[in-house]
N, C-alpha and C positions, 0 to 999 in steps of 0.2 A: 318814567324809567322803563326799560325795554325787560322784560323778561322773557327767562332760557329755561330748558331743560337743559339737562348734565346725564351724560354717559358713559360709562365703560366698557370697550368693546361692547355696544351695541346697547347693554341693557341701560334702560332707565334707571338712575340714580335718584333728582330729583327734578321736580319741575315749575317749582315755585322760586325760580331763584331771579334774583334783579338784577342788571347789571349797572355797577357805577363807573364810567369811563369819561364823565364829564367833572373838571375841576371841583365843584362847587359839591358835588355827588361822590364824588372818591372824598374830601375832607369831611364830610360828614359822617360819611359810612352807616352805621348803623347807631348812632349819638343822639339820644331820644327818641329813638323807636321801638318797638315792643322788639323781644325774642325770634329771631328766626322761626316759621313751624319745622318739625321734623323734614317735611318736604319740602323746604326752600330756604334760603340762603341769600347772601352778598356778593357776587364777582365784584375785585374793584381790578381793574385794569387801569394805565399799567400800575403798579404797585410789587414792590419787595419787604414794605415795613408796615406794621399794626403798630398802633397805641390804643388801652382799653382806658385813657386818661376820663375819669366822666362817666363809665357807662357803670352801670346796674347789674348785669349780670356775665356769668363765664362765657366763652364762645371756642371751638373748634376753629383752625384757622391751618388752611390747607394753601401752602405758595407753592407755583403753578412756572413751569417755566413756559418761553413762547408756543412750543410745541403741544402744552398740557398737561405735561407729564410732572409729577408727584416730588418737588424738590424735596421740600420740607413738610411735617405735620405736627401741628401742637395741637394737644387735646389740653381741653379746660383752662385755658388760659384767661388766668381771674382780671377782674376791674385793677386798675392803676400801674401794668404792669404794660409792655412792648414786647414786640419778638419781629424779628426780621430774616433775610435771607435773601443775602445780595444778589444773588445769579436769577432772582424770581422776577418774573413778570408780571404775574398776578397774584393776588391773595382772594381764594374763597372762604366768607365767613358764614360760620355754619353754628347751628344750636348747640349745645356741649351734649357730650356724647355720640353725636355725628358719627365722628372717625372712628370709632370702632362699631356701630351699627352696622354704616355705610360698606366695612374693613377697605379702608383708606390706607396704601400704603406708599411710601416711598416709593416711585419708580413706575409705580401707573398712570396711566396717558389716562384722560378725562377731554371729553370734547362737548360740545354743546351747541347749540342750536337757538333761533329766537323763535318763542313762541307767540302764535297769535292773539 
C-alpha cells in the first residue's frame, strides 16, 4: 500500500497514513489490523460510507470531498455501527480522538502527498 503524509495549509498533520484505492484494500479497510498510531491513518478512496461491522475498536472518520475539503467528521464512531456521507469521495480513518487533537473541522481542505 502506498503511504501519504496529510496537510493543512501546509502544516503536517500526519504522516503515517496508507492509502486504500484498490478494491480488495478499500473492502478491508482497516478489518484485522491493529489501531491506527496517533500519526497515521487509512485514506480509502473513493469512498462516502464506513461500516465498523467486525472491528475491535472506535475510529475517527473524516469524508473528504474530491477537493479535500472536510465534508463530514464523526468522532469515536464505535464497532457494529456505519456512518456515511453521500457527497464524499473519500473517507480518512483515523485513531479515536484524532479529530479533536488534529482540530479537524468541517470545511477544511486537507491535502496530501505520497511519501517515500
Amino acid at each position: 500500500m502506498k503511504r501519504l503524509a496529510v496537510y493543512h495549509e501546509g502544516q503536517l498533520l500526519l504522516d503515517r497514513v496508507e492509502l486504500a484505492d484498490r478494491a480488495w484494500q478499500r473492502m478491508r479497510g482497516l478489518l484485522f489490523r491493529p489501531c491506527p498510531e496517533a500519526d497515521g491513518g487509512l485514506l480509502i478512496r473513493p469512498c462516502n460510507s464506513v461500516h465498523m461491522f467486525g472491528m475491535r475498536y472506535p475510529l475517527d472518520v473524516v469524508f473528504l470531498d474530491r477537493q479535500g475539503i472536510i465534508l463530514r467528521a464523526i468522532e469515536g464512531l464505535r464497532p457494529w455501527r456505519a456512518a456515511w456521507a453521500p457527497r464524499a469521495h473519500a473517507a480518512l480513518e483515523l485513531a479515536a480522538g484524532s479529530i479533536a487533537r488534529l482540530q479537524l473541522e468541517g470545511g477544511m481542505q486537507l491535502t496530501w502527498q505520497e511519501v517515500a
